[in-house]
C-alpha positions in Angstrom: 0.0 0.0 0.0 1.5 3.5 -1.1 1.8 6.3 1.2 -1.2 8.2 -0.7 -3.6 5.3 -0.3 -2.8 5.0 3.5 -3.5 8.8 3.9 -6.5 8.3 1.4 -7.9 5.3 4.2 -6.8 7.2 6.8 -8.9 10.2 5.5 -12.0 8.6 5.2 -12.0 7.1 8.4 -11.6 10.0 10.8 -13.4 12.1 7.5 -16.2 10.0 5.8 -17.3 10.9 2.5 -21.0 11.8 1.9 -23.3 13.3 -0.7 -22.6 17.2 -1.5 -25.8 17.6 -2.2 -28.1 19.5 -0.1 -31.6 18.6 1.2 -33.4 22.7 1.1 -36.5 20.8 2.2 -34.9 19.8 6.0 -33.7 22.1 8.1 -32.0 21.5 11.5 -31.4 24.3 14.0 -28.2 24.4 16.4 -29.4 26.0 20.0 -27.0 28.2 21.0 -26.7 29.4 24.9 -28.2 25.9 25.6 -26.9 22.7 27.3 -27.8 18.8 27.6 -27.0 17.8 31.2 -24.6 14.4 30.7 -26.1 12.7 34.1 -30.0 13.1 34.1 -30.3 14.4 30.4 -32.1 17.9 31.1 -31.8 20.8 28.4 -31.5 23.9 29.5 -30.0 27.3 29.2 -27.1 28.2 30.5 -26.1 31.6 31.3 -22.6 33.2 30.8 -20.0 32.6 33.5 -18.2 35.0 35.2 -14.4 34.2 35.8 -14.4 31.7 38.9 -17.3 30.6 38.8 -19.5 27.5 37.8 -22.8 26.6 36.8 -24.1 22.9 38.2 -27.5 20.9 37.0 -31.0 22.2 38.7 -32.1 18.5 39.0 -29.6 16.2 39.4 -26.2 18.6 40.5 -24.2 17.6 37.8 -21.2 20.2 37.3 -22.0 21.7 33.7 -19.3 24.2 33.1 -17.5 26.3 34.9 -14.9 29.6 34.5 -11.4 29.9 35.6 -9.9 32.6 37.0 -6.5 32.1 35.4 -5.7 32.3 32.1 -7.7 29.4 29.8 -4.9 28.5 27.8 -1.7 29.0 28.9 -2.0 28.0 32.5 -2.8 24.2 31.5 -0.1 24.3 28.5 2.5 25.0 31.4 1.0 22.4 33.5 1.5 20.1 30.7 5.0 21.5 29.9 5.7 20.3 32.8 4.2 17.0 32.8 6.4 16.0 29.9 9.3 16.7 31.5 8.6 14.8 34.9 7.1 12.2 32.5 10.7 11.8 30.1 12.5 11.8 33.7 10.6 8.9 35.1 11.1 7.0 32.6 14.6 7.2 32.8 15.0 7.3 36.8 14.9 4.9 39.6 12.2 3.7 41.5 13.5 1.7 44.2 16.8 -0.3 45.1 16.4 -3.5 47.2 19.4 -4.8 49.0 18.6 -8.4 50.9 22.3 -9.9 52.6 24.3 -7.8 50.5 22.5 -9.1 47.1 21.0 -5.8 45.7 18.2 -5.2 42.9 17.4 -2.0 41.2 14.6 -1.9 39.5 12.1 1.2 37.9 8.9 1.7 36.5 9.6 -0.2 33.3 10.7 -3.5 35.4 7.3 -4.4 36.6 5.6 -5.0 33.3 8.7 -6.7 31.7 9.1 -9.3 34.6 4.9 -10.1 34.5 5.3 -10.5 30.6 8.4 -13.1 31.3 6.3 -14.6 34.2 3.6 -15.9 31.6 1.0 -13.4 33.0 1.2 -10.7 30.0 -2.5 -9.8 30.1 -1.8 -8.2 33.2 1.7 -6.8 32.2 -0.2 -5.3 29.0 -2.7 -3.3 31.7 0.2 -2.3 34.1 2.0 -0.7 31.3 -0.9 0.7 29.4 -2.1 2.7 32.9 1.3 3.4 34.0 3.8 4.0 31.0 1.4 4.4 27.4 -1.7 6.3 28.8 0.2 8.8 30.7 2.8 9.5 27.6 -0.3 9.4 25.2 -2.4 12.1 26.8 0.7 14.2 28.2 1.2 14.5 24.2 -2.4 14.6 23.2 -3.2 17.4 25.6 -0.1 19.6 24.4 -1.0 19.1 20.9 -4.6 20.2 21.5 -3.4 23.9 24.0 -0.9 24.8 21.0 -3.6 24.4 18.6 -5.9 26.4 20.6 -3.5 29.2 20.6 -4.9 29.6 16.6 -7.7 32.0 15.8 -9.2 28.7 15.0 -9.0 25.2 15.7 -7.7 22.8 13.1 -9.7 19.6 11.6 -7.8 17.3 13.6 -8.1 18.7 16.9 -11.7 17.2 17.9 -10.8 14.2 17.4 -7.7 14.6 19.4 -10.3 16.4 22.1 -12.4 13.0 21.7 -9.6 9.8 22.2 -8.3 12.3 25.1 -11.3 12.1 26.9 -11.4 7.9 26.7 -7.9 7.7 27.4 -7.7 10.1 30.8 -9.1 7.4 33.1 -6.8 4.8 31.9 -3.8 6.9 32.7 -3.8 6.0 36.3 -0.8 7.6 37.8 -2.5 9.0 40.9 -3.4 5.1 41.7 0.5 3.8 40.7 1.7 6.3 43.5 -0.8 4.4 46.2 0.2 1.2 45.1 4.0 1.8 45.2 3.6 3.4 49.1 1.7 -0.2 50.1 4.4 -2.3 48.5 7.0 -0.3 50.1 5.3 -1.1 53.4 5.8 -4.7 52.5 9.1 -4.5 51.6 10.8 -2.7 54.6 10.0 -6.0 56.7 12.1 -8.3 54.3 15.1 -5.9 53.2 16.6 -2.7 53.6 14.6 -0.4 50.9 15.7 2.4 49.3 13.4 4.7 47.4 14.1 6.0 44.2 13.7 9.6 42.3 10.8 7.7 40.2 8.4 7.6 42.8 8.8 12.1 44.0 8.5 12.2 39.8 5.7 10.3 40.2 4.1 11.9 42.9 5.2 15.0 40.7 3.3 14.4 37.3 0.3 13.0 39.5 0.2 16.7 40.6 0.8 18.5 37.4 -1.4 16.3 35.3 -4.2 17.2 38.1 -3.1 20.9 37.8 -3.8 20.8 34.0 -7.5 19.2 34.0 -8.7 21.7 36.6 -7.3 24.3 35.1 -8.2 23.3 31.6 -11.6 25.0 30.4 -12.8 22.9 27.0 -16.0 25.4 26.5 -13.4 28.3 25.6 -11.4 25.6 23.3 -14.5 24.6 21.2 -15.5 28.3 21.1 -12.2 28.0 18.8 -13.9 25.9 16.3 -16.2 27.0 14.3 -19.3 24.8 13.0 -19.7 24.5 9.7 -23.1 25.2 7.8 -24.4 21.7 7.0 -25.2 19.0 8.9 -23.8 15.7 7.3 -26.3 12.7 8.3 -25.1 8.9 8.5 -26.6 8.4 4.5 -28.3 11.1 2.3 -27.7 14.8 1.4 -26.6 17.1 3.6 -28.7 19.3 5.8 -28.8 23.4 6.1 -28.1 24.3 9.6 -29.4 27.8 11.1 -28.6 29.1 14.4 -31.2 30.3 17.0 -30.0 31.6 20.3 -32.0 31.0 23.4 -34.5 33.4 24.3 -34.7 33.9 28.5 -38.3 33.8 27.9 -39.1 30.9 25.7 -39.4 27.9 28.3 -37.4 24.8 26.7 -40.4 22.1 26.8 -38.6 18.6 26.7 -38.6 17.5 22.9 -37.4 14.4 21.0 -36.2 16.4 18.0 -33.3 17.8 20.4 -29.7 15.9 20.6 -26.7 16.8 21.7 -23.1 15.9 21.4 -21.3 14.0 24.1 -17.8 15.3 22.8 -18.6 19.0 22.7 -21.7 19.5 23.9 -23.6 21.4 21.2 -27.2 20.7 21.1 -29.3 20.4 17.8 -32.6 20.5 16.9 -34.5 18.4 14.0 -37.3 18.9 12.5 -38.4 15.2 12.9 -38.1 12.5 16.3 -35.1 11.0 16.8 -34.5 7.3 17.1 -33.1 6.5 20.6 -29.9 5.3 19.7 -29.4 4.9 16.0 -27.2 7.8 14.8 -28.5 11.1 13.8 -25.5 11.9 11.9 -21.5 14.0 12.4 -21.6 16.8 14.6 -21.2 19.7 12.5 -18.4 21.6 15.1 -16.2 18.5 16.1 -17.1 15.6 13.8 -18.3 13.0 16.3 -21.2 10.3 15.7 -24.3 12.2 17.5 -26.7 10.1 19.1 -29.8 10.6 21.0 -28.3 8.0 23.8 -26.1 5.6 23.9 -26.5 2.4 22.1 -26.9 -1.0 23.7 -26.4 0.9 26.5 -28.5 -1.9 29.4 -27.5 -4.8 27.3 -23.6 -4.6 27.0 -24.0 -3.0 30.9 -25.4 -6.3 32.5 -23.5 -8.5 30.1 -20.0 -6.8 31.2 -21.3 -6.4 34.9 -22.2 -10.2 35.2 -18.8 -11.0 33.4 -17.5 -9.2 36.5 -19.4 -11.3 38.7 -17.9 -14.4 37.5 -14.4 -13.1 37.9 -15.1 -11.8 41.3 -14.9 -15.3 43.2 -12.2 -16.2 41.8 -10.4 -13.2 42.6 -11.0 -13.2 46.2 -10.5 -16.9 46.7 -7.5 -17.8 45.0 -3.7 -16.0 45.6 -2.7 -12.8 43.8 0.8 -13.6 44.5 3.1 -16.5 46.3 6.0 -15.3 48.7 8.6 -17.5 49.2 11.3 -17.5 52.1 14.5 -19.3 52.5 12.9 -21.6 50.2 9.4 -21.9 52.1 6.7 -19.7 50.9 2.5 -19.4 51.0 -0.1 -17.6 48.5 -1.6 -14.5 49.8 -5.5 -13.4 48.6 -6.5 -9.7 48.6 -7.9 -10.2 52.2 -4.9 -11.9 53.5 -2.7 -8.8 52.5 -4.5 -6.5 54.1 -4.9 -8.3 57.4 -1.2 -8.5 57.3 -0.8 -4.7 57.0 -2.8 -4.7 60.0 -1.3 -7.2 62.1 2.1 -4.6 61.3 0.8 -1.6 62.4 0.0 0.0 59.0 -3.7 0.2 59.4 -4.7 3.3 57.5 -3.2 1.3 54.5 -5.0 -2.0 55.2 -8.1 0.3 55.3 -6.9 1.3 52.2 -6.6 -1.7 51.0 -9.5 -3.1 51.9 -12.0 0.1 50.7 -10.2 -0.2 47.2 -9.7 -3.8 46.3 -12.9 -4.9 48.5 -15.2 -2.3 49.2 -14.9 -0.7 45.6 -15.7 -3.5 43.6 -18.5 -4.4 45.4 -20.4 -1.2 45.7 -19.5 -0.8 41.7 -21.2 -4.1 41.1 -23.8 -3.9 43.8 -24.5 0.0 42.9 -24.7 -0.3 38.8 -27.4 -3.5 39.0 -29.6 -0.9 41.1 -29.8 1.5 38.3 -30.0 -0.9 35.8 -32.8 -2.6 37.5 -34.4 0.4 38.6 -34.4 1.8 35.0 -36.1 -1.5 33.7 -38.9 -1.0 36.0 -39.2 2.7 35.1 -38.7 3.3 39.0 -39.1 7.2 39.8 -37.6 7.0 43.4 -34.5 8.5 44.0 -33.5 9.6 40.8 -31.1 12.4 42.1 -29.3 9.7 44.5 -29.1 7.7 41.8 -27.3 10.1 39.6 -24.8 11.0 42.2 -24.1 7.4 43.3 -23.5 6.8 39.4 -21.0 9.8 39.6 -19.2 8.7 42.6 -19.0 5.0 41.2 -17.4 6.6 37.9 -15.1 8.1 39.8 -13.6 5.9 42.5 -14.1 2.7 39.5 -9.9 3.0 39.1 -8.9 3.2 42.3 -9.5 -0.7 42.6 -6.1 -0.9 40.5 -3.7 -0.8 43.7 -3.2 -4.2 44.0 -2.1 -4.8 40.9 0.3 -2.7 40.6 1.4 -3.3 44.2 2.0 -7.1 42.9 3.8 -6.1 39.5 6.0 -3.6 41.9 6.7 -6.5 44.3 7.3 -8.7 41.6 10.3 -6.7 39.9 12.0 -6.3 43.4 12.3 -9.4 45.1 13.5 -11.7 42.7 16.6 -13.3 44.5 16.0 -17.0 43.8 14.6 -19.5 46.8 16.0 -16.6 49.5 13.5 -14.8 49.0 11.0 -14.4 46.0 7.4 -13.2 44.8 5.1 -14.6 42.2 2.3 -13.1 40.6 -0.6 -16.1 40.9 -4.0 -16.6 38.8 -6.1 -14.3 41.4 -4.4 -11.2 40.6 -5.3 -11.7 37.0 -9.0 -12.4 37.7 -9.0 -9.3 40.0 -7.4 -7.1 37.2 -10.2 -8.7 35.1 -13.0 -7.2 37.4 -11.4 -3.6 37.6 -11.6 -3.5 33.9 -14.8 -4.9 33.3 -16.6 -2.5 35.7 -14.6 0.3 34.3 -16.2 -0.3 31.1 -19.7 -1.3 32.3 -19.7 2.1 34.1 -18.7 3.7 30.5 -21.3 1.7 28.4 -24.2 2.4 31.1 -26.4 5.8 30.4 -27.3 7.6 33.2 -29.8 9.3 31.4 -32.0 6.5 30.5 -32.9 6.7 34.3 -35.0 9.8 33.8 -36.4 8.7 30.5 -37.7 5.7 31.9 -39.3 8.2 34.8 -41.2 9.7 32.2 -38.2 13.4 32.6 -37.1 13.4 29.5 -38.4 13.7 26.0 -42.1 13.3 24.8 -43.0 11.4 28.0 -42.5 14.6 30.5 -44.2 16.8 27.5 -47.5 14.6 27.5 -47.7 15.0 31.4 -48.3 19.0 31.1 -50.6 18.2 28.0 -48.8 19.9 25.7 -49.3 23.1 27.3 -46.5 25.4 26.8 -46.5 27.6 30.2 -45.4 30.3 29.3 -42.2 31.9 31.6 -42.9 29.4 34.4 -40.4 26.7 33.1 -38.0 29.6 32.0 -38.0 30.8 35.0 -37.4 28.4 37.0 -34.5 27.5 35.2 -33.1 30.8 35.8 -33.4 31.0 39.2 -32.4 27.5 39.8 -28.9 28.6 37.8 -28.3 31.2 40.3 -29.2 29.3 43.1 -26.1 27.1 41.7 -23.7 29.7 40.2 -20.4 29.2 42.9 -16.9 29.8 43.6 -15.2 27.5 41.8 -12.6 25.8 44.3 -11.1 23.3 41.4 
């Protein structure tokens, strides 16, 4: 294949060709001034920010945007200066030294993978390195590609799609959790051998700061303000569609409607003139390119088919070893449970509380708390929908942290490998546990928390036949408005 037909391919993946006719006898309308809340799936209006401030959902508390004080821009571009740099220097420092009898190992953050991969367990390996070394490197670059773009009047082709694959790629870089996992195995190493630690792990703890520093400082509503939508909207099949722009008037109330869909990349929200199917494809986003959807496809079916995968692997995880430790030739398997009962029995209990809260507690409550909303929204349940919402938040966010083990293992791993005086195996439980971590992870991401409120009846032509059709004129306006600066706040990011 030539270098033109790669580019050619290449093009008309990320850039699919359609018809350059037009359709005069369609017409969709983009709403501008107006936002579709991710979590409950409420549009509304939403005013302009002053600087350090933030706007958050009326019904479910869902942070919607929010304005920085410092500068959009270049505050996160230094931030992610100097994330590369502490990145390029971990890579190429030390992350701890063992010395057992005189016999010494030295081993950094590149060790732990390599010796899982040699140990026949390279699944695992694979997902240490991806969250540790790749996904780290990939979004440090991503992210500094996407702040020098924005420093252009306007945003190049390419950059939504580099906004888009950042945003799935930011959870899997898991630095924050690495940093955890490398204190608890250096709590089990200090009882076998003199430890020292490494520059690695303050670089670590360093980019875990800076790449923190850059998402709260980055603003993504001022970088797609950069990029201007073009005048057609290009459907999955057919001609394309004229677009006009209407801005939000404060006094028109915004009646739910199921001609409305927004984008899940960058948030602009469009209006047919037809219904919408619920989850086939409405067509490219006109300002960043990306499949627009009315909600999420498959979304209860591939979320209880990857939560009761998780299930499976569950028992196994907790009943057999993640790891063998052997002693002057004499050695036992140790479970998840068994580790931390041993940081306890040594005095370190706010890490076996750690421990337990991430590599017990989590997974449970993930599994426990995502077949409540799935089974809630198959009976159309209307109790508790904002606890819901929030519960599916908190789940999204603490889903990673499960992770410690696993890299406490392939840490442990790397370091004690000094024959039968003393040495450390990775066993089948650790990959079964690593199994459930990433299986919630992605039934959390497949599950849409808005199909809660549509099966309540909030959302769409179900909440519109409750008022009869009525359009009340100013009420639901103004409750909106009200309810905005009951939430507008400083923001403490």
């Amino acid at each position: 294949m030539s270098v033109s037909q790669f580019t050619a391919l290449m093009r008309d993946a990320v850039m699919p060709v359609q018809d350059t006719s037009v359709d005069n006898t369609r017409h969709v309308q983009v709403l501008e001034g107006v936002m579709e809340c991710p979590c409950c799936g409420l549009i509304q209006k939403l005013p302009e920010l002053a600087p350090g401030t933030q706007a958050r959902c009326p019904r479910c508390d869902q942070s919607l945007d929010r304005r920085n004080k410092t500068a959009p821009i270049a505050t996160p571009l230094a931030f992610c200066i100097t994330s590369a740099a502490l990145y390029v220097a971990m890579l190429f420092s030390t992350l701890m030294m063992l010395d057992l009898y005189g016999r010494q190992r030295t081993v950094d953050i590149l060790t732990g993978p390599i010796e899982l991969l040699h140990e026949g367990w390279g699944e695992v390996g694979v997902l240490v390195a991806i969250a540790t070394i790749l996904a780290p490197g990939i979004v440090i670059a991503m992210m500094g590609m996407i702040l020098t773009a924005s420093l252009r009047p306007s945003l190049p082709a390419w950059v939504p799609h580099l906004m888009k694959w950042y945003e799935a790629l930011r959870p899997w870089s898991m630095v924050e959790v690495y940093i955890l996992g490398v204190f608890v195995a250096y709590t089990k190493l200090v009882d076998l051998a003199f430890v020292e630690v490494g520059a690695a792990v303050y670089l670590v703890a360093a980019l875990m700061v800076s790449m923190a520093a850059t998402d709260a400082t980055l603003d993504t509503e001022i970088i797609w303000r950069h990029r201007k939508i073009d005048s057609f909207m290009r459907p999955m099949r057919g001609p394309r569609l004229p677009l006009t722009f209407v801005a939000a008037s404060a006094d028109e109330p915004l009646l739910p409607s199921a001609n409305r869909v927004s984008c899940l990349s960058c948030g602009l929200v469009l209006e047919f003139d037809h219904p919408l199917h619920p989850t086939e494809p409405s067509g490219y986003c006109p300002r960043c390119g990306h499949v627009v959807r009315h909600r999420k496809a498959n979304s209860m079916s591939r979320s209880v088919a990857l939560l009761v995968s998780a299930i499976v692997f569950y028992l196994p995880a907790n009943i057999y070893p993640v790891m063998t430790v052997i002693r002057m030739g004499a050695g036992t398997g140790h479970t998840i449970l068994e580790g931390a009962i041993e940081l306890w029995v040594d005095g370190m209990i706010p890490l076996s509380l750690l421990v337990i809260f991430a590599s017990v507690t989590v997974p449970v409550l993930k599994v426990i708390g995502l077949s409540y909303m799935v089974e809630a929204t198959r009976r159309k349940s209307h109790r508790h929908l904002r606890f819901r919402s929030k519960v599916y938040r908190v789940i999204d966010i603490i889903g990673r942290w499960s992770m410690i083990d696993v890299f406490m293992v392939s840490i442990l791993v790397a370091m004690v490998r000094f024959n039968h005086m003393a040495s450390i195996t990775a066993n089948g439980g650790m990959v079964c546990f690593a199994a459930v971590v990433v299986l919630t992870i992605f039934a959390v991401h497949t599950f849409d928390p808005r199909l809660m409120w549509d099966a309540a009846g909030k959302n769409g032509d179900a909440a519109l036949a409750r008022t009869g059709g009525k359009r009340r004129r100013g009420g639901f306006a103004a409750l909106q408005t009200s309810a905005y600066q009951d939430n507008r706040e400083p923001d403490r990011a």
